[in-house]
MITOR-552928 format. One line per field, with one value per atom (N, C-alpha, C): x, y, z. Coordinates in Angstrom, 1 decimal. Layout:
BEGIN
xx [X ...]
yy [Y ...]
zz [Z ...]
! end
This chain:
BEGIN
xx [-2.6 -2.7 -1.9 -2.6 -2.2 -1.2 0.2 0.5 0.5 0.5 0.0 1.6 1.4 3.0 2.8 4.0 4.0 4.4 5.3 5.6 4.8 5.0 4.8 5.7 5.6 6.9 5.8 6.5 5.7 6.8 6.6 7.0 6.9 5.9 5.3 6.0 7.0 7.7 6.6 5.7 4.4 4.0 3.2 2.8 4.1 5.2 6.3 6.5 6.3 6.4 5.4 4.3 3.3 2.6 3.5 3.8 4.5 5.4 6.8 6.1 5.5 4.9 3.9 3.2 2.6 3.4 4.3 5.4 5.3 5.6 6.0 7.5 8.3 10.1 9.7 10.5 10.8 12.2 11.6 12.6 14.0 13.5 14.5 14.3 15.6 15.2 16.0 15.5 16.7 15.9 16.5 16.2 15.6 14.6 14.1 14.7 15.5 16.6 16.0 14.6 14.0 13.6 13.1 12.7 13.3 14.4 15.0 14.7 13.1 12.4 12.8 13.4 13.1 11.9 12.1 11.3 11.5 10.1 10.8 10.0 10.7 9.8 9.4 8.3 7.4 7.0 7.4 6.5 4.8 3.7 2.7 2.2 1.0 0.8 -0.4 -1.1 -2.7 -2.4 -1.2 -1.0 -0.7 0.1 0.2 -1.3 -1.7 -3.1 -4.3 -4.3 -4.8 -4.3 -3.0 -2.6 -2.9 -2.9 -3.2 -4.6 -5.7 -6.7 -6.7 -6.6 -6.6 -6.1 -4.7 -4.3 -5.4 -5.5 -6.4 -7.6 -8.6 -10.0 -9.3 -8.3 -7.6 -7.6 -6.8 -6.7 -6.9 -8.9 -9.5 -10.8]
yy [19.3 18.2 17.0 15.8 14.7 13.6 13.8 12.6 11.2 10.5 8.9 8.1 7.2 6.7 5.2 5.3 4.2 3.0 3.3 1.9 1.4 0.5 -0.4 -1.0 -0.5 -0.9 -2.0 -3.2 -4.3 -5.1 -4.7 -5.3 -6.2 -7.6 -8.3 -9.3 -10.2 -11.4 -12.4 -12.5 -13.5 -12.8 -12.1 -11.1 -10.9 -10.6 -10.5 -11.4 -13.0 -14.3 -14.6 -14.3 -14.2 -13.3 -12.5 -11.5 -11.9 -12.7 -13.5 -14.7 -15.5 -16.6 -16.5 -15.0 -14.9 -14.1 -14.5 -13.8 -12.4 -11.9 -10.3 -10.2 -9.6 -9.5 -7.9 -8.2 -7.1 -5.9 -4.9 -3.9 -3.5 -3.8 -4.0 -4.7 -5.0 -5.5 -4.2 -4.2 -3.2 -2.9 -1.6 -1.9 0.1 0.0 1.6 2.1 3.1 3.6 4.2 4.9 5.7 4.6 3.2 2.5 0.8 0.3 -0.3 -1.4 -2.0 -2.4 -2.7 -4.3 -4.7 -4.7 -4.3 -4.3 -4.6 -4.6 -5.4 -4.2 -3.8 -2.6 -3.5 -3.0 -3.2 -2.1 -1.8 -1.8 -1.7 -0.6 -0.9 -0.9 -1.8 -2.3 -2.7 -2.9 -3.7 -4.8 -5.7 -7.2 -7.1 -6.3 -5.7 -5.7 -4.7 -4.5 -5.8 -6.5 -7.8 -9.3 -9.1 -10.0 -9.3 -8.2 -7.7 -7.9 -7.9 -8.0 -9.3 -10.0 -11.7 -11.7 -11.5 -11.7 -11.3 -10.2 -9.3 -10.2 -10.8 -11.7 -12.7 -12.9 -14.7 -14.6 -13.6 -13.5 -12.6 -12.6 -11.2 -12.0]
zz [-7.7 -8.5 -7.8 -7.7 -7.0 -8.3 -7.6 -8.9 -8.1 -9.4 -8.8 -8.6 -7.7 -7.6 -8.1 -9.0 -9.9 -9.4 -8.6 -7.2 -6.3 -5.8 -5.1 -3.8 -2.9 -2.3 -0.9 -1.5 -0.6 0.4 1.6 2.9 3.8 2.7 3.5 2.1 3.2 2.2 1.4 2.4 1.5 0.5 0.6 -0.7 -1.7 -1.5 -2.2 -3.4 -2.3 -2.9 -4.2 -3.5 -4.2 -5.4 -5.5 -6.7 -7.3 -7.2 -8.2 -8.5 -7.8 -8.0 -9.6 -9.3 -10.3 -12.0 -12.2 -12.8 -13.2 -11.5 -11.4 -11.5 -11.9 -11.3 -10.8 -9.5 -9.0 -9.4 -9.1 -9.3 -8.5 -6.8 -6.5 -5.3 -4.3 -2.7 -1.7 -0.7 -0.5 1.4 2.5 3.5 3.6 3.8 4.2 5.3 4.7 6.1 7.3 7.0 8.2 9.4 8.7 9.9 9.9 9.0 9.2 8.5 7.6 7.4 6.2 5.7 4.2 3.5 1.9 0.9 -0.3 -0.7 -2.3 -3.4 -4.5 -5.0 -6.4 -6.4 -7.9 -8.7 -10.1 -10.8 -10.8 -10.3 -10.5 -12.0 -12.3 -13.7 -13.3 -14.4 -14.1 -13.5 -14.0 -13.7 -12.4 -11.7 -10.0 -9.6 -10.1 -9.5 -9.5 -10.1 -10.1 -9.5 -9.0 -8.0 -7.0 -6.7 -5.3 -4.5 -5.7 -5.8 -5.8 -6.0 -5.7 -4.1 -4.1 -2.6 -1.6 -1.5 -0.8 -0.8 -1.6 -1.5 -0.7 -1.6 -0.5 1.1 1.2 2.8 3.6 3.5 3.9 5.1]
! end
């Protein structure tokens, strides 16, 4: 059985921005130790899922 992950861990500061823009708050900021790489973690939610889906048409 597949469980679903509730996060979101987004690595791309624009999208980030543009997740807050749309009033998301993020969960946390922080740096992924395996590859060195800031992130911002979210919350997934329909309202996640629907700015993504916006972003994604915008800049496809």
């Amino acid at each position: 059985m597949k469980k679903e992950n509730n996060y979101f861990f987004c690595y791309s500061p624009d999208l980030s921005k543009e997740i807050k823009r749309n009033g998301i708050s993020y969960i946390t900021k922080s740096i992924n130790p395996k590859n060195g790489l800031y992130y911002t973690l979210f919350e997934k939610d329909d309202r996640l899922r629907e700015v993504l889906a916006q972003y994604k048409k915008q800049y496809q």
